[in-house]
SELO-176832 format. One line per 4 residues: their letters; for each residue x, y, z of C-alpha. Coordinates in pm, whole numbers, plus 50000, padded with zeros to 5 digits. Layout:
BEGIN
a) X,Y,Z ~ ...
REM end
This chain:
BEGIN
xxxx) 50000,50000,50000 ~ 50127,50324,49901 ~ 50187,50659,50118 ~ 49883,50792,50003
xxxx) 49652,50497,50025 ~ 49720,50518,50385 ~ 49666,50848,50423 ~ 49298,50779,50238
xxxx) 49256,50452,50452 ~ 49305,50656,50786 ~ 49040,50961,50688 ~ 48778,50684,50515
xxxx) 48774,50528,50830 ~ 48610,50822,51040 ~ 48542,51171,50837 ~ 48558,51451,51051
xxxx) 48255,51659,51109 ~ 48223,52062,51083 ~ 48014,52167,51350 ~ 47825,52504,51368
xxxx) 47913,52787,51556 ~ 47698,53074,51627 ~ 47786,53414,51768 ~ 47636,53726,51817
xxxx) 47652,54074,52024 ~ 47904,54322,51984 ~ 48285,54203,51832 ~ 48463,54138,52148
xxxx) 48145,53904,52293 ~ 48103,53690,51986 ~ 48472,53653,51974 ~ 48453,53504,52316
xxxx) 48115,53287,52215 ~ 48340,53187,51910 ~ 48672,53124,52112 ~ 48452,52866,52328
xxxx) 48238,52679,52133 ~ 48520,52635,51864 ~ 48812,52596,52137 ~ 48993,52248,52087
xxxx) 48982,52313,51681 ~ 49130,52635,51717 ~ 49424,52514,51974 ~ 49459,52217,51710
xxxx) 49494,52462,51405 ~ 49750,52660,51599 ~ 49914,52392,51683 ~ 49947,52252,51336
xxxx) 50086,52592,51214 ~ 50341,52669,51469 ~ 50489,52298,51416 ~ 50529,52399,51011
xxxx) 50696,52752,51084 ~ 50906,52571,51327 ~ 51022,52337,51065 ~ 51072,52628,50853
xxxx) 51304,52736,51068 ~ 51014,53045,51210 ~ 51083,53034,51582 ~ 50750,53193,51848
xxxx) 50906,53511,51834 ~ 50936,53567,51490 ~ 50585,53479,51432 ~ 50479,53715,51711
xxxx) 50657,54016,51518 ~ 50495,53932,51176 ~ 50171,53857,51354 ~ 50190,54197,51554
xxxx) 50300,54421,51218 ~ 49955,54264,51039 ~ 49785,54327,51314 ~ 49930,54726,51372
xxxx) 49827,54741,50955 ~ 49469,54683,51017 ~ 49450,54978,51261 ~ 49255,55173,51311
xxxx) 49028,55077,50995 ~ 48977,54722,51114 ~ 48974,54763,51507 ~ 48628,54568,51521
xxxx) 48798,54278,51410 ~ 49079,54274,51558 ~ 48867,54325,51935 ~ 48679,54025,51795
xxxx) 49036,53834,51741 ~ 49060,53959,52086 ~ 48748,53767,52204 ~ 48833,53467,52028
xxxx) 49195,53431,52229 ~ 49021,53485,52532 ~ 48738,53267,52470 ~ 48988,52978,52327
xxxx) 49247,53043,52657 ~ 49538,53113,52303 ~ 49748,53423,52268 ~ 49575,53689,52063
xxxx) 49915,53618,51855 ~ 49793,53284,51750 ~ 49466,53373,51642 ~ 49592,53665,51462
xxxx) 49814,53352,51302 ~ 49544,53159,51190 ~ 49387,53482,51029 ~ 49717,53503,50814
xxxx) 49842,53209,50766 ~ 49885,53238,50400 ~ 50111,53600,50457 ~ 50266,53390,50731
xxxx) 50344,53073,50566 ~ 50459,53215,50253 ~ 50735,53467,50475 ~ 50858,53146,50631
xxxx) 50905,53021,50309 ~ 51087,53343,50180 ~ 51349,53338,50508 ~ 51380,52943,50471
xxxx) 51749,52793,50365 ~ 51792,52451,50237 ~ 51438,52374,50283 ~ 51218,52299,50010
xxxx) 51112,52528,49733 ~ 50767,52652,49818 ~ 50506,52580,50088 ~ 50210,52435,49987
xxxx) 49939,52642,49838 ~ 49574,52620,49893 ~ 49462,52561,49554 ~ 49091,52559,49448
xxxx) 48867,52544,49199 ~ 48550,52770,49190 ~ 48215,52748,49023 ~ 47974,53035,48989
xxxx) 47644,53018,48795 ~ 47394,53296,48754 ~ 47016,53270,48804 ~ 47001,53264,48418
xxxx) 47206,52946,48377 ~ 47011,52757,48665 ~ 46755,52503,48612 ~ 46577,52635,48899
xxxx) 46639,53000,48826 ~ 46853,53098,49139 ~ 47244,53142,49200 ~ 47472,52846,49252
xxxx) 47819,52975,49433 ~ 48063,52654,49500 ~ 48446,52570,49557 ~ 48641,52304,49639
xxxx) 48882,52402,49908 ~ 49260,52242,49814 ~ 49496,52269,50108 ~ 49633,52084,50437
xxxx) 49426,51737,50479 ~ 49461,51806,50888 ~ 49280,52101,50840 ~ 48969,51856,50788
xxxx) 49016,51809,51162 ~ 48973,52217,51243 ~ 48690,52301,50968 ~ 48385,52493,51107
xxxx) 48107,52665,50961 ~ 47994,53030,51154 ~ 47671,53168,51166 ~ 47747,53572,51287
xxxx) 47444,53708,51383 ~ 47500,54053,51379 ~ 47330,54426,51516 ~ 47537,54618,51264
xxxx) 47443,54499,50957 ~ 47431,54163,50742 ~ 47398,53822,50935 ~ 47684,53590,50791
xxxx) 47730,53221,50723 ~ 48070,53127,50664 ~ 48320,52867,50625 ~ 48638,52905,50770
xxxx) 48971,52711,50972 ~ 48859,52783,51306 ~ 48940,53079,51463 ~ 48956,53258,51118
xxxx) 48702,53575,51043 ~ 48578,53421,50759 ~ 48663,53208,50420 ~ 48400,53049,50167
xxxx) 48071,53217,50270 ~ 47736,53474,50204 ~ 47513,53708,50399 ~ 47177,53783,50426
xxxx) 47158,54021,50182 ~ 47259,53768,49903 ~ 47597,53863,49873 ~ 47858,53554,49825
xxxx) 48231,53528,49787 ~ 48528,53212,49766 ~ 48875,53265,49726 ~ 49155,53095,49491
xxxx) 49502,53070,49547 ~ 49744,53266,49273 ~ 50090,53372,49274 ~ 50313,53646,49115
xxxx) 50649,53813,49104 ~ 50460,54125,49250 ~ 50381,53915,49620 ~ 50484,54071,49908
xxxx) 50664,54338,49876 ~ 50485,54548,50108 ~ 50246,54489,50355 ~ 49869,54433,50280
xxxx) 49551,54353,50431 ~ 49538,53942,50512 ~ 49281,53775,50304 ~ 49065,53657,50599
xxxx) 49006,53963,50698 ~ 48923,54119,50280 ~ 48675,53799,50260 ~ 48477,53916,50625
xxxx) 48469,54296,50532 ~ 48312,54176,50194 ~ 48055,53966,50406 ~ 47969,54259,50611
xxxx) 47821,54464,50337 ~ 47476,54523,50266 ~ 47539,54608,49868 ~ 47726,54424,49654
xxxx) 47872,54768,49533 ~ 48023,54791,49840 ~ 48210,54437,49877 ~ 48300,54517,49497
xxxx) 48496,54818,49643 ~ 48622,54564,49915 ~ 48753,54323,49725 ~ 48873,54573,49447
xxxx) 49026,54862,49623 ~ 49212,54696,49946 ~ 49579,54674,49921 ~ 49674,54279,49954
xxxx) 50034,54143,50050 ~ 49977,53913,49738 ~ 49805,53757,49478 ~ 49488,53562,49469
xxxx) 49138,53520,49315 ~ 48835,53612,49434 ~ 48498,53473,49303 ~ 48224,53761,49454
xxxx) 47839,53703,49332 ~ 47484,53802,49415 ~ 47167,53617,49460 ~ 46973,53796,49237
xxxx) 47197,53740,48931 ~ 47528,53918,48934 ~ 47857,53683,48944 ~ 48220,53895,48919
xxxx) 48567,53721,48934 ~ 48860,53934,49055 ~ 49222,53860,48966 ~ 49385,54057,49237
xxxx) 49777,54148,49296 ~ 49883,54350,49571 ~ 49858,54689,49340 ~ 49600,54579,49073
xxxx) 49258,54397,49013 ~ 49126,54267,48701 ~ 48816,54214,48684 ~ 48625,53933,48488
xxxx) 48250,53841,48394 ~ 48034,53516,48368 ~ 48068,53351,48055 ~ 47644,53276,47942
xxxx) 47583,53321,48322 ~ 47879,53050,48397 ~ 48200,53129,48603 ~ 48459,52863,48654
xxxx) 48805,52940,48776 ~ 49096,52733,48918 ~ 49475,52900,49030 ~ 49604,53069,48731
xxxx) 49556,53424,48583 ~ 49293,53414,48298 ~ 49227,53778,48260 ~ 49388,53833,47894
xxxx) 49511,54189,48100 ~ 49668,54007,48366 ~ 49796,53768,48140 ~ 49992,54065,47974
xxxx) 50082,54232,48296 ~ 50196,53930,48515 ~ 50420,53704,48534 ~ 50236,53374,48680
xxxx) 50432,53184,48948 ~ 50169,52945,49023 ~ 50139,52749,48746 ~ 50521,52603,48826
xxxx) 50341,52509,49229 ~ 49999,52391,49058 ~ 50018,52290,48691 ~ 49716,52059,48733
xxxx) 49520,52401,48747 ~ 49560,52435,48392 ~ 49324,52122,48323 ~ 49084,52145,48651
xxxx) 48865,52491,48535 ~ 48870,52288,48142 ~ 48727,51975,48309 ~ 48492,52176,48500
xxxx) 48337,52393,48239 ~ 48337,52092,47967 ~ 48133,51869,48267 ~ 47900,52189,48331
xxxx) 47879,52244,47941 ~ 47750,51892,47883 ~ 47494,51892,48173 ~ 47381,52206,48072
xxxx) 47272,52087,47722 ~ 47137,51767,47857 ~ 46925,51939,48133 ~ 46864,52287,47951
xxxx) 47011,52438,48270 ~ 47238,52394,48580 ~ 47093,52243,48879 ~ 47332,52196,49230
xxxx) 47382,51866,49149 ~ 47558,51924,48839 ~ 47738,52163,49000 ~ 47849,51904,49281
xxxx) 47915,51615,49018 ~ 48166,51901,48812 ~ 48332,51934,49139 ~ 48323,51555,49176
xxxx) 48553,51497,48899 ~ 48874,51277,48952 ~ 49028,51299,48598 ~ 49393,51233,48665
xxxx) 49346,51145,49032 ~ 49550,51239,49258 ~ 49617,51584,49085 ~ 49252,51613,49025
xxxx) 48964,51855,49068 ~ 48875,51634,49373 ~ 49133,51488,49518 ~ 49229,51214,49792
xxxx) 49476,51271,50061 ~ 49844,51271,49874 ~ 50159,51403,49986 ~ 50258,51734,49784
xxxx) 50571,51838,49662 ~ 50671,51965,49969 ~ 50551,51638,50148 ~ 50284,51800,50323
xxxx) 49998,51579,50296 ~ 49724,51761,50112 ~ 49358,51643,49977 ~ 49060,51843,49851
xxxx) 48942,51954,50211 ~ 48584,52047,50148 ~ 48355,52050,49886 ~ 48133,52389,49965
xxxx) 47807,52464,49760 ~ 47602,52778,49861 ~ 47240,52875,49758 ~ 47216,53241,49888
xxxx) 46874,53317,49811 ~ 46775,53010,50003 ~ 46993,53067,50273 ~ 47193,52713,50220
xxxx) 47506,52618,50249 ~ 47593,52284,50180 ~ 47977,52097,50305 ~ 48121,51753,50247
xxxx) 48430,51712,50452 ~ 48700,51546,50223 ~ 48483,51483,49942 ~ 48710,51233,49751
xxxx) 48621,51001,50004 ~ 48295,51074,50115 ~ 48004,51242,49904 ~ 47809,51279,50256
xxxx) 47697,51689,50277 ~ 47618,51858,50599 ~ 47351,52135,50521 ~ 47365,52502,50744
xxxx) 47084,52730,50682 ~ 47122,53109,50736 ~ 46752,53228,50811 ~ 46685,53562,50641
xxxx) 46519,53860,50922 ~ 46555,54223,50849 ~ 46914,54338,50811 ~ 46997,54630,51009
xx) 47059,54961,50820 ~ 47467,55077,50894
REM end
């Protein structure tokens, strides 16, 4: 039996759950509610992390400096969140360090990775492939927002899904490691957004706004306008996609750098995108690292749209469980659009995660933990109720 086939053997035998967590009240008190409901995940996720810096030759104080500059970067715009990182630490009995951490990690991880000697050549990204479909494109005439999450199989082990109920605007339902602010996800005034890895030589050069915390303000709009501008305008350390859509018919794709965002638009009301730059501009502009990390994502968003294609013309639309079976596909397994628990290049083990499929307008978000090996989907509803005017 090979390395990987145990790796698949020991998750087959017992799939880890994602339980709900749900918070309200002002930032600091649902960081606490959040810190202890979610507690032994989050100690487990920092846990996890500080063992890979460590190997990377990142000691604790290292990782509190880096962790302490993002953290003086988000003031005094982002104060809320960062008393609700607050709660979360004390709520979870962690440093506010750590959770800051876990709200980073991809900043973090990838300056480990720039300081390393002798190690090897890159960290593991967290590849995904996205799926948007408009209202238009539907069979049942409403949006269709899904991603498989690529990244560390352990991080099955720390998934949760958090419902925010919230007095200043937009209740949330999102997907995240725990501990983070938010990650795959929508609010209650329809508005949806995922997030795909990309790389290029532009990547942290200068400090930017961690992506947990770009996703969350996004979530906390009421107008899409207004997590356009998010998503947009906000100065990132580096690259990456993000896939930002509304339930009444509007899906966007945004090809961000750290100094530049090109947009791009649904092709006949479909949207599928994996880890390289598409955007003929970008293309141009940018020189693409990831492809060298991830040159599987070359075939995954072709597989995708060519499965979605086909069901569309033998349904006459897109239902969610075409959208699911598109995500489903193990062409070339292991280096598939869903795939098993393998070890990367690095020789971190890494799997397909999570298979996440949202339905805004009906308030449903459906997850299946490690979906290679099980096709078993927990279902979170997000009930709508009057969003507060900010």
């Amino acid at each position: 039996m090979t390395q990987d086939s145990d790796l698949s053997s020991r998750y087959a035998q017992s799939i880890p759950d994602c339980p709900l967590v749900e918070v309200s009240g002002p930032p600091r008190e649902r960081g606490r509610q959040y810190g202890e409901q979610a507690a032994a995940r989050i100690r487990r996720g920092i846990e996890h992390y500080t063992e890979q810096l460590e190997a990377n030759n990142l000691d604790a104080g290292a990782v509190r400096r880096i962790t302490s500059h993002f953290a003086e970067n988000l003031r005094p715009e982002a104060d809320d969140l960062l008393d609700e990182m607050a709660g979360i630490a004390e709520g979870a009995g962690v440093d506010v360090h750590s959770i800051m951490l876990l709200n980073a990690r991809t900043e973090v991880l990838k300056i480990a990775r720039r300081r390393q000697k002798g190690l090897p050549d890159f960290i593991e990204p967290d590849g995904c492939t996205g799926v948007m479909v408009e209202p238009s494109a539907t069979t049942g005439g409403a949006l269709i927002h899904a991603q498989d999450w690529d990244w560390k199989t352990e991080c099955a082990e720390t998934a949760v899904v958090l419902r925010i109920l919230r007095d200043d605007g937009p209740d949330i339902l999102t997907f995240t490691e725990a501990g983070g602010l938010a990650r795959a996800g929508f609010n209650t005034a329809g508005i949806s957004i995922t997030g795909n890895y990309l790389e290029s030589e532009r990547d942290y050069r200068t400090p930017g706004t961690p992506l947990a915390v770009v996703r969350r303000r996004a979530l906390e709009q009421q107008h899409l306008a207004q997590a356009i501008g998010i998503v947009h305008g906000t100065r990132k350390s580096a690259s990456n996609n993000i896939m930002l859509a509304h339930a009444d018919g509007v899906a966007l794709n945004f090809e961000c750098v750290p100094d530049e965002t090109f947009p791009i638009t649904a092709e006949a009301g479909v949207m599928v995108h994996a880890n390289h730059f598409t955007s003929p501009a970008a293309q141009v502009r940018v020189e693409d690292r990831g492809i060298a990390n991830m040159p599987d994502s070359l075939y995954r968003d072709l597989r995708v749209k060519a499965l979605l294609a086909e069901a569309r013309v033998r349904n006459g639309g897109l239902g969610v469980e075409d959208v699911k079976a598109a995500l489903f596909d193990d062409f070339q397994s292991p280096w598939s659009v869903c795939r098993p628990p393998r070890r990367s290049l690095s020789n971190n083990q890494s799997a397909t995660v999570a298979m996440i499929v949202m339905q805004p307008a009906a308030g449903r978000m459906e997850v299946a933990i490690l979906p290679a090996l099980n096709r078993s989907f927990q279902t979170y509803d997000l009930p709508r109720r009057d969003c507060p005017q900010v």
